[in-house]
C-alpha positions in Angstrom: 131.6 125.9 135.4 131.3 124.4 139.0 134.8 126.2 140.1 132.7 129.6 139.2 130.0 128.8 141.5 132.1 127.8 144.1 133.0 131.3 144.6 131.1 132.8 147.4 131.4 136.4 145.7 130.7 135.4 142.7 127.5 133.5 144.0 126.2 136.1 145.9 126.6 138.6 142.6 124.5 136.3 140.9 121.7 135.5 143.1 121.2 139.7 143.5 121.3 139.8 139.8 118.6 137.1 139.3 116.4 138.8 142.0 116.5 142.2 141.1 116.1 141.6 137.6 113.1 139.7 138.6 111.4 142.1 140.3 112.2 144.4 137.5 110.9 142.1 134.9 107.4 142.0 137.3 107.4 146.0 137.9 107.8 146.4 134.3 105.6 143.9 133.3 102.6 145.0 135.6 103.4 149.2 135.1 104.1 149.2 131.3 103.1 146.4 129.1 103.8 146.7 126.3 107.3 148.5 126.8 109.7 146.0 127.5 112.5 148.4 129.0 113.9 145.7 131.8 116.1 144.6 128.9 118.6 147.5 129.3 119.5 146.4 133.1 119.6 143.0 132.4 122.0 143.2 129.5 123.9 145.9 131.2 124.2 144.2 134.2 124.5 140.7 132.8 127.6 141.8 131.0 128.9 142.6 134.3 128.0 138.7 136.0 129.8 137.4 132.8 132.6 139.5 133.3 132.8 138.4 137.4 132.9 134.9 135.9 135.8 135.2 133.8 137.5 136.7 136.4 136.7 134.0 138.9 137.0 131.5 136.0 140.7 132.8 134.9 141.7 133.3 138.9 140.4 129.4 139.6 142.5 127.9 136.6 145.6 130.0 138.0 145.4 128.5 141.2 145.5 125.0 139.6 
């Protein structure tokens, strides 16, 4: 797990993901209560951070 992080691309991915989905947890939170839509990014977007991992993850044991 540490050889994922060491990736500068791969942090950099991440920390956007965690912020923006953030402030769209917040925007949705504060301008529709009780509709929790901020799910559909997060999941969409997650599944692209996991697949970034993997990559990173598969290209790091290569090297090895």
């Amino acid at each position: 797990m540490s050889d994922i992080f060491a990736d500068q691309g791969f942090r950099t991915h991440f920390t956007v993901y965690i912020v923006v989905n953030l402030m769209l947890i917040a925007i949705n939170l504060i301008t529709a209560p009780g509709t929790y839509w901020f799910i559909w990014p997060l999941f969409g977007w997650g599944l692209g951070v996991l697949g970034h991992a993997v990559g990173v993850g598969g290209a790091s044991k290569e090297q090895h």
